[in-house]
One Martini backbone bead per residue (centre of mass of N, CA, C, O) as a GRO file, in nm:
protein
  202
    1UNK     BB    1  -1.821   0.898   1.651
    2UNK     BB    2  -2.079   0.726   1.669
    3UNK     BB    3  -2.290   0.986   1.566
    4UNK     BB    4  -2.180   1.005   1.283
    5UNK     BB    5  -2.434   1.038   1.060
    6UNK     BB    6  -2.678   0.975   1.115
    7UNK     BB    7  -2.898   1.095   0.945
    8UNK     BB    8  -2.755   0.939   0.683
    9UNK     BB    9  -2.796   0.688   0.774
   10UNK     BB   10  -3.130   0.685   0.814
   11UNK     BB   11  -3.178   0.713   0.520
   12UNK     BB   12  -3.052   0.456   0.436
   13UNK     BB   13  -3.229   0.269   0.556
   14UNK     BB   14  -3.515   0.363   0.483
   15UNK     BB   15  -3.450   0.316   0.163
   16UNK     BB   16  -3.368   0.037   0.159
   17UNK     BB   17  -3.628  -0.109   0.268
   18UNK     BB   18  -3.819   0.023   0.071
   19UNK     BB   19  -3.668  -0.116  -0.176
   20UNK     BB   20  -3.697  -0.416  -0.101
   21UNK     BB   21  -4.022  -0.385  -0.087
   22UNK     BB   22  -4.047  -0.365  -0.373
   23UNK     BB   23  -3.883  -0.561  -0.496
   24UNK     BB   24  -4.090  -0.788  -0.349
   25UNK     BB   25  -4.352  -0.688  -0.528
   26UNK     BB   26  -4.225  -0.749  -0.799
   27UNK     BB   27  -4.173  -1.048  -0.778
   28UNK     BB   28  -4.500  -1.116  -0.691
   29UNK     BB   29  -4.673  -0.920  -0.938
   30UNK     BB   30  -4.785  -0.630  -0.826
   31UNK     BB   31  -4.679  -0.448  -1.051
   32UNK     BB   32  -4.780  -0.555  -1.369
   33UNK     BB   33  -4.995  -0.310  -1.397
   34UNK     BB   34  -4.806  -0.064  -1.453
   35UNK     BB   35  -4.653  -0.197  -1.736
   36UNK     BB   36  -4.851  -0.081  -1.907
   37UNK     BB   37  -4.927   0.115  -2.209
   38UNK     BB   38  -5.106   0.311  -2.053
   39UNK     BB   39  -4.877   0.347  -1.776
   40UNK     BB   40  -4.613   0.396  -1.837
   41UNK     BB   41  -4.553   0.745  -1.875
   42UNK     BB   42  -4.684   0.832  -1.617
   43UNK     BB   43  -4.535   0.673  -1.416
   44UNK     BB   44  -4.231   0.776  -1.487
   45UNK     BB   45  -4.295   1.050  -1.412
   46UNK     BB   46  -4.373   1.003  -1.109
   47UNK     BB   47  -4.084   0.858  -1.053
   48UNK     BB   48  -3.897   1.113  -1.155
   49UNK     BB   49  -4.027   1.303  -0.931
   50UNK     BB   50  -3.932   1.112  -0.693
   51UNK     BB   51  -3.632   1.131  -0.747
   52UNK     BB   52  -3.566   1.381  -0.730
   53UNK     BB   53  -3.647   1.421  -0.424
   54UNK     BB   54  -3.474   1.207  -0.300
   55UNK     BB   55  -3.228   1.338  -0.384
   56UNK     BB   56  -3.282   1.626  -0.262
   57UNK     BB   57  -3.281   1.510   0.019
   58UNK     BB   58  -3.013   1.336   0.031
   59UNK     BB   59  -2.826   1.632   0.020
   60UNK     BB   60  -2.913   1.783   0.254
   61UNK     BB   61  -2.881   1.540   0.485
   62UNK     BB   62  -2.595   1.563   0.444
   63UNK     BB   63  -2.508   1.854   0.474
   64UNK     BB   64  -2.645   1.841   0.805
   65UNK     BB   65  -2.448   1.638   0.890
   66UNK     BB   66  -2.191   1.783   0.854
   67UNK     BB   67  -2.233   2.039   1.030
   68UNK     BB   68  -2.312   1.916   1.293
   69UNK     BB   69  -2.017   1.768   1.318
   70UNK     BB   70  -1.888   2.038   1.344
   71UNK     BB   71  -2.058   2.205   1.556
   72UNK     BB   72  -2.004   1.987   1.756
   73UNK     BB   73  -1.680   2.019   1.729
   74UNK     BB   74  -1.646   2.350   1.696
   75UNK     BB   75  -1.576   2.367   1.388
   76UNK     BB   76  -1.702   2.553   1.179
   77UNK     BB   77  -1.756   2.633   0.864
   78UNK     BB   78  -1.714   2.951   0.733
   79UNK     BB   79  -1.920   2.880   0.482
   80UNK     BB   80  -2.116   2.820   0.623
   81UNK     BB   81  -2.443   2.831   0.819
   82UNK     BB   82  -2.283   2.857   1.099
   83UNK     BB   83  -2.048   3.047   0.995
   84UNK     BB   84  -2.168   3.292   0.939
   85UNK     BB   85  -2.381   3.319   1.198
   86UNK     BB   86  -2.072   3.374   1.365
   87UNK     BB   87  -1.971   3.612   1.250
   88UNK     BB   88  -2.243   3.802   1.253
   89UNK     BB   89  -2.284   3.822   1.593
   90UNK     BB   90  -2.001   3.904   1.640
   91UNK     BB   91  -2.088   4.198   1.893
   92UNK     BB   92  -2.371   4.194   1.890
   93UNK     BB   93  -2.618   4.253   1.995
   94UNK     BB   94  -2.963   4.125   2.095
   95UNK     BB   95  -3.106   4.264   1.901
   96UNK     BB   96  -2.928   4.092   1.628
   97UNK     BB   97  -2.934   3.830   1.701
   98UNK     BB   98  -3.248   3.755   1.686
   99UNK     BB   99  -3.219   3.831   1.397
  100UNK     BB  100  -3.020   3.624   1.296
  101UNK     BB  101  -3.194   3.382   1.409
  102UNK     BB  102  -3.442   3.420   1.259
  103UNK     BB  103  -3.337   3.383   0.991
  104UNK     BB  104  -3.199   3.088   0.982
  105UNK     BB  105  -3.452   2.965   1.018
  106UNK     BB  106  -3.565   3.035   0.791
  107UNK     BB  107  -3.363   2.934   0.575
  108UNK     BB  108  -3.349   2.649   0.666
  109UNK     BB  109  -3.681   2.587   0.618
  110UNK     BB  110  -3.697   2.682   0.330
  111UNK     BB  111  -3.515   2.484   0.222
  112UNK     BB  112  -3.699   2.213   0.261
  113UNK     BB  113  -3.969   2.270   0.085
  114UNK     BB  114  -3.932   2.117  -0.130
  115UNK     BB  115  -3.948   1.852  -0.070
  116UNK     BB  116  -4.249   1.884  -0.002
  117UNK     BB  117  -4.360   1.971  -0.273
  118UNK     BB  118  -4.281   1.735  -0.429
  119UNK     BB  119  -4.465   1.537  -0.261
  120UNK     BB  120  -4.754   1.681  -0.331
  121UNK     BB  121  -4.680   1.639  -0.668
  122UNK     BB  122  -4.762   1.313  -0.638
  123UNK     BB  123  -5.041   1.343  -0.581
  124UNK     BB  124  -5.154   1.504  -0.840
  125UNK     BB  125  -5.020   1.312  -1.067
  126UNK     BB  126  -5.230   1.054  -0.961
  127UNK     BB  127  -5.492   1.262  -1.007
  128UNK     BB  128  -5.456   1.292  -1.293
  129UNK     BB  129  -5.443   0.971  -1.336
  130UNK     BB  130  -5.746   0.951  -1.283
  131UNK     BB  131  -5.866   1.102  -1.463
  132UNK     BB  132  -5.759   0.964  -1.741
  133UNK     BB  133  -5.891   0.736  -1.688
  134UNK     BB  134  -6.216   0.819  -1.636
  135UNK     BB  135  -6.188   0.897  -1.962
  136UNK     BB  136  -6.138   0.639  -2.099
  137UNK     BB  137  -6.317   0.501  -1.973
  138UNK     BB  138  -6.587   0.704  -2.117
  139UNK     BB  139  -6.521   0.704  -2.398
  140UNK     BB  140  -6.643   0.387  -2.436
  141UNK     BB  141  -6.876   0.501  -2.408
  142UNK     BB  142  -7.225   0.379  -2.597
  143UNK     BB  143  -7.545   0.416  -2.548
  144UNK     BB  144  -7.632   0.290  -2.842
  145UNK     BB  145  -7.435   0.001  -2.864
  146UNK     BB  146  -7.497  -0.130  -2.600
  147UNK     BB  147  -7.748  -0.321  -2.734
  148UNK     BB  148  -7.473  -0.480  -2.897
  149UNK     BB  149  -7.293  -0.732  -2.824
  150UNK     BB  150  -7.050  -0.685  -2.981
  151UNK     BB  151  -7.017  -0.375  -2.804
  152UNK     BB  152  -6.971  -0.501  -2.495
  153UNK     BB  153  -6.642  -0.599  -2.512
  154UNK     BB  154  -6.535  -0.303  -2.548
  155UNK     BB  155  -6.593  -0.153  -2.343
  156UNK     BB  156  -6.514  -0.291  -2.116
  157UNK     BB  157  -6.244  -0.309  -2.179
  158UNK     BB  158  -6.193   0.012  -2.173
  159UNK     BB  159  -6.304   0.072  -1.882
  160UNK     BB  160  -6.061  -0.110  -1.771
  161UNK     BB  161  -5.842   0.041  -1.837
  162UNK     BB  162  -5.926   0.324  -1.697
  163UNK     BB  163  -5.919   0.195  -1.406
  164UNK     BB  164  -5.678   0.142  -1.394
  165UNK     BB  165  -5.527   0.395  -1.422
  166UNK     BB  166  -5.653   0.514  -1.198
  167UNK     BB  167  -5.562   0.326  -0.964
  168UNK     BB  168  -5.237   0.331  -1.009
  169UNK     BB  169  -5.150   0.601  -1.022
  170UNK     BB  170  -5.274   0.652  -0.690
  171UNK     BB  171  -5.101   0.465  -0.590
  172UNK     BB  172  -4.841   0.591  -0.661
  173UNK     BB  173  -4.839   0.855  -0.559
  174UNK     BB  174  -4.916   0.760  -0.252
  175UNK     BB  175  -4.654   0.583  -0.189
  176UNK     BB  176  -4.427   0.760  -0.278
  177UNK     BB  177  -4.491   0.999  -0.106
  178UNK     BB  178  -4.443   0.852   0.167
  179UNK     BB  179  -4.171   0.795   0.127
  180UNK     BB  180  -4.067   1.079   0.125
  181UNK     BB  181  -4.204   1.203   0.360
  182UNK     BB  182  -4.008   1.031   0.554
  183UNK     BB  183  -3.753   1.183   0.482
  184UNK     BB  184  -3.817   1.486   0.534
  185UNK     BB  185  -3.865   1.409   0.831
  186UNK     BB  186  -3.569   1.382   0.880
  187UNK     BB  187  -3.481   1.667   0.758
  188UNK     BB  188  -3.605   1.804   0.969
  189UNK     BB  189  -3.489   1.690   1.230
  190UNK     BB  190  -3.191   1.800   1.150
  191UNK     BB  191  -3.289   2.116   1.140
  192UNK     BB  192  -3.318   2.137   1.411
  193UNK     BB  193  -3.087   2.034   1.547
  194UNK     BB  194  -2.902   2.267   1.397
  195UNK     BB  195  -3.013   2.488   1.519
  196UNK     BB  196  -2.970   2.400   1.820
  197UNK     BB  197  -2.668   2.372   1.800
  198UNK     BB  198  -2.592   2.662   1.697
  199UNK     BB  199  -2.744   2.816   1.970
  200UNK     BB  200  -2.564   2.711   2.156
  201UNK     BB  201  -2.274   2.847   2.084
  202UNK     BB  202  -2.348   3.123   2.189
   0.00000   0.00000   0.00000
């Protein structure tokens, strides 16, 4: 009783961490940069498919918490996929049962690959918001009027926006990734271990 639920403890753990240690570089003023007019849209959206990928990586480690402690004491819910697995091979010769062992994994393992594929989608985000960060810095730069003192302050200042939209972008999807990918790792873990523990049963 003392291991049930361990998967969605450690989600939980790595989450809060993650959590506090936002807020408090959001306290010490490092986020400052990210609330400007330029960088809010994209950001929120870098950020809204980062919570969609974090919801749905923890529905599936609770999922596999669930099952896991279910296939350990031996009871596993006849309409889980433990339970499907053991209904399916009761009687089956050797060379059914590996093949739906082999079935089992492939899609236990394909179910969590969503997960993965949306934190490589923060990835790509960051990059977007890169390539827009230096369009908007060179859209400001004209060679012509730069010989002009008076038009030498507006240049520089689109520069600076454009720069800071390319770097603060690529900074939230590369944080939130590795925050993502941490959790998926959890989810990885959970999956091997129900593979290997519905394997035990049989």
């Amino acid at each position: 009783m003392l291991y049930r639920y361990l998967l969605f403890v450690r989600f939980v753990l790595v989450n809060t961490v993650a959590t506090a240690l936002l807020v408090a570089a959001y306290l010490q003023g490092w986020l400052d940069g990210v609330f400007t007019a330029y960088l809010m849209e994209l950001s929120a959206v870098i950020f809204l498919v980062f919570l969609y990928g974090l919801v749905l990586c923890g529905a599936k480690i609770w999922r596999h918490s669930v099952e896991l402690n279910d296939v350990k004491a031996g009871t596993p819910d006849p309409r889980s996929r433990a339970g499907r697995y053991l209904s399916q091979i009761r009687g089956a010769n050797p060379e059914n049962r590996s093949i739906k062992a082999d079935a089992l994994r492939l899609k236990l393992t394909d179910r969590i690959a969503g997960v993965r594929h949306i934190a490589n989608a923060l990835v790509f985000l960051g990059l977007i918001g890169t390539v827009i960060g230096f369009i908007i810095a060179l859209s400001g730069v004209d060679p012509a009027a730069a010989t002009e003192v008076e038009n030498v302050a507006t240049m520089i200042s689109t520069l600076i926006k454009g720069m800071s939209v390319a770097m603060y972008t690529t900074l939230i999807g590369s944080v939130l990734y590795i925050w993502l990918i941490i959790n998926y790792r959890i989810l990885v873990t959970g999956t091997v271990d129900l593979i290997a523990t519905i394997m035990e049963l049989v």
